[in-house]
Backbone as a ProteinNet text record, in pm:
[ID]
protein_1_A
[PRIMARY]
XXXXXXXXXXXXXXXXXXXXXXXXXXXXXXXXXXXXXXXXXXXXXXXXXXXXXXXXXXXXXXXXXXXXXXXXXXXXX
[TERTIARY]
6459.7	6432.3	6521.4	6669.6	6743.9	6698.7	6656.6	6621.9	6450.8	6400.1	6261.2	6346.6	6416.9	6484.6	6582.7	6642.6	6730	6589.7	6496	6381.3	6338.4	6284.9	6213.6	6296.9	6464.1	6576.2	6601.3	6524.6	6618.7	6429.9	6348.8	6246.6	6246.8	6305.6	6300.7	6430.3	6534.3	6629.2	6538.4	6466.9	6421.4	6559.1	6577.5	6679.3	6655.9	6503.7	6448.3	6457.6	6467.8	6390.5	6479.7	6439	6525.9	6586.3	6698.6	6761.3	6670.2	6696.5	6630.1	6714.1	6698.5	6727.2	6619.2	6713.6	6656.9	6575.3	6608.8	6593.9	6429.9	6438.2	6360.2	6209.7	6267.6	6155.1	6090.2	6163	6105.1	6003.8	6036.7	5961	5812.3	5820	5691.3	5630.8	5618.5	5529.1	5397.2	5312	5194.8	5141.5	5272.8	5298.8	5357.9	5461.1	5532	5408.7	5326.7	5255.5	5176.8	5158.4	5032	5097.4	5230.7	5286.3	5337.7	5299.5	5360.4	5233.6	5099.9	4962.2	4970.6	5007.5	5020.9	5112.6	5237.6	5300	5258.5	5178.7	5085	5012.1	4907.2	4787.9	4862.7	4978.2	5029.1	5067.7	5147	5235.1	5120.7	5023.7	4931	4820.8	4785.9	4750.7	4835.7	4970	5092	5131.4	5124.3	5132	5030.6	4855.5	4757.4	4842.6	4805.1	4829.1	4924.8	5085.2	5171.3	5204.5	5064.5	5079.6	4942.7	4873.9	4714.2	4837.9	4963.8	5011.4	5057	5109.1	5200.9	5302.8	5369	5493	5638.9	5712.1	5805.2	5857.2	5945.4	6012.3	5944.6	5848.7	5748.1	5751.5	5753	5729	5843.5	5940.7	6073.6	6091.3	6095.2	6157.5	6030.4	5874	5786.3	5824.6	5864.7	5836.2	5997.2	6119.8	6237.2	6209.8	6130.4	6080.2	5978.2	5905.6	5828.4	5916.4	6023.8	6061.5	6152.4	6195.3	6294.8	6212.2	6103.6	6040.2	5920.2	5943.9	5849.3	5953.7	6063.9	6226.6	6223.5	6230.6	6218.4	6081.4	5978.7	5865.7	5876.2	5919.5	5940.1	6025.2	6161.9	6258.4	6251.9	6236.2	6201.7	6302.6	6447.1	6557.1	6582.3
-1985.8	-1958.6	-1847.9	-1828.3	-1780.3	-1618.4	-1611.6	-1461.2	-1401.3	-1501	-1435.1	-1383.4	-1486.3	-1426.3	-1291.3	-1290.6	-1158.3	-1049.2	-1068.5	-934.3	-907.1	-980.7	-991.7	-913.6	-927.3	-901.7	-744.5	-713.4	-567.4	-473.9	-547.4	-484	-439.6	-536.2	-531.4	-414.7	-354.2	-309.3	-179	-178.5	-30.6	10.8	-124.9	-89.9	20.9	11.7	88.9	188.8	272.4	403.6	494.6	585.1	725.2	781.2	810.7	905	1048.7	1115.3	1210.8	1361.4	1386.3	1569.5	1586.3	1710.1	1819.1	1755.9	1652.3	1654.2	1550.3	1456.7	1400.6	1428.9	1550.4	1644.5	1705.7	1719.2	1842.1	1719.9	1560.4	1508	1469.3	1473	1451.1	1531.6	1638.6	1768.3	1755.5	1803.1	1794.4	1870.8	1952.2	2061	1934	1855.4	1765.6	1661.8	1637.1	1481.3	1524.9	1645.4	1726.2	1679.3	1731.1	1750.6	1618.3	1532.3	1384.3	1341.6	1380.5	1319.4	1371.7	1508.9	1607.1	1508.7	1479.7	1376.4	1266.5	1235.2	1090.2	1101.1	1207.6	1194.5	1259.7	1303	1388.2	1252.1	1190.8	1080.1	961.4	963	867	919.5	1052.6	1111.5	1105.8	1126.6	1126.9	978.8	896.5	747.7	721.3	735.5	698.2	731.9	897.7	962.9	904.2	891.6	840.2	683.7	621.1	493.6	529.1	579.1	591.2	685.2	713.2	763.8	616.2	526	428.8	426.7	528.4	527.7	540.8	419.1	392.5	542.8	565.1	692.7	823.2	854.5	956.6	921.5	808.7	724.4	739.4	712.6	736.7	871.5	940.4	1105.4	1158.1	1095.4	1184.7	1131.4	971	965.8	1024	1058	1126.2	1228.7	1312.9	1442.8	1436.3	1388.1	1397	1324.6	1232.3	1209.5	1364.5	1447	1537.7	1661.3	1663.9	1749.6	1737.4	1573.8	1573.6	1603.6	1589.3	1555.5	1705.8	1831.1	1933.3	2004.2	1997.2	1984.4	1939.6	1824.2	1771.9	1841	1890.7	1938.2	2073.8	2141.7	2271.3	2316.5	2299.3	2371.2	2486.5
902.5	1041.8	1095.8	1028.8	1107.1	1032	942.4	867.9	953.1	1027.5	1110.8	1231.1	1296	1390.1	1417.3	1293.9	1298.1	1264.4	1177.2	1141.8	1349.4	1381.3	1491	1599.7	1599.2	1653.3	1603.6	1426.2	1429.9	1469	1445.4	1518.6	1662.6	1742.1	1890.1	1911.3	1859.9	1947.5	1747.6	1717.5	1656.7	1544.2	1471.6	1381.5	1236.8	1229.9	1104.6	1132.4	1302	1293.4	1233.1	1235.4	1221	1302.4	1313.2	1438.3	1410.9	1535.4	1538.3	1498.6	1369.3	1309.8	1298.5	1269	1169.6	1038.6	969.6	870.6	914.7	984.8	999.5	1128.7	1175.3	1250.2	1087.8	1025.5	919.8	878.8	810.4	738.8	805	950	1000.5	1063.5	955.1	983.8	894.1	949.6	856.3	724.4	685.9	583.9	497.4	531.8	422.1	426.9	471.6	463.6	377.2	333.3	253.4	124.8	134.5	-11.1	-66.5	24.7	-34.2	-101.9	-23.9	-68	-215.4	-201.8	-360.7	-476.7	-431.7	-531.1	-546.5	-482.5	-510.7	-585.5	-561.5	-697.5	-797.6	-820.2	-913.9	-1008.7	-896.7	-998.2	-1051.7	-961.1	-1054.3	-1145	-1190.1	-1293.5	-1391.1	-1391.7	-1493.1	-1546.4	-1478.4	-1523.1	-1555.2	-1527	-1604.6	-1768.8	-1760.5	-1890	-1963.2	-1912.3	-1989.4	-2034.6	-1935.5	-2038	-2146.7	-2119.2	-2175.5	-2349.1	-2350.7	-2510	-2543.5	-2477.4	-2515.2	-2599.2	-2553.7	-2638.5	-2540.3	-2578.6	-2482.1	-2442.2	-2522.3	-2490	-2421.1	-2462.1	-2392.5	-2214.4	-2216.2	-2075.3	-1995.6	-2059.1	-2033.1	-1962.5	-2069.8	-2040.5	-1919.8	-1956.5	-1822.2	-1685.4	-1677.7	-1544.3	-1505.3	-1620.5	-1509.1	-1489.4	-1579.8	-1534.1	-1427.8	-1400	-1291.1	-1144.1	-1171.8	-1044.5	-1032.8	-1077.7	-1041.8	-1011.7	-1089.8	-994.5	-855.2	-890.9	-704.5	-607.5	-652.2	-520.7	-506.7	-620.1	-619.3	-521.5	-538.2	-458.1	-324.5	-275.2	-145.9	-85.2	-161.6	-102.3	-53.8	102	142.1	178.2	145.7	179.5	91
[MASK]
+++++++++++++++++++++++++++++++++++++++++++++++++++++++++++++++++++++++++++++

């Protein structure tokens, strides 16, 4: 009971949001929402494929390569 009450409590005083930058004006632009849709179908074409080899290691090394270059991709600095 006492864990609904504190959620309900960090909802009401907006404990999730974001303060407001730079950084987080940039993320809700409709240029970044594009490029997130882009790492989405990217990353689920690449995980079809890299389980469709089944080989542990292959799996391994694609999905760190693909997380470093979506962070690369997302990142417009």
């Amino acid at each position: 009971m006492l864990f609904w009450i504190c959620l309900l409590y960090f909802r009401w005083v907006n404990f999730w949001r974001l303060p407001e930058t730079e950084h987080t004006r940039r993320v809700q632009t409709l240029a970044h929402a594009k490029r997130v849709h882009v790492v989405r179908y990217v990353w689920l074409i690449a995980v079809l494929l890299l389980a469709g080899i089944g080989q542990l290691a292959v799996l391994i090394f694609g999905l760190t390569l693909l997380t470093f270059v979506s962070l690369m991709f997302l990142d417009e600095t």
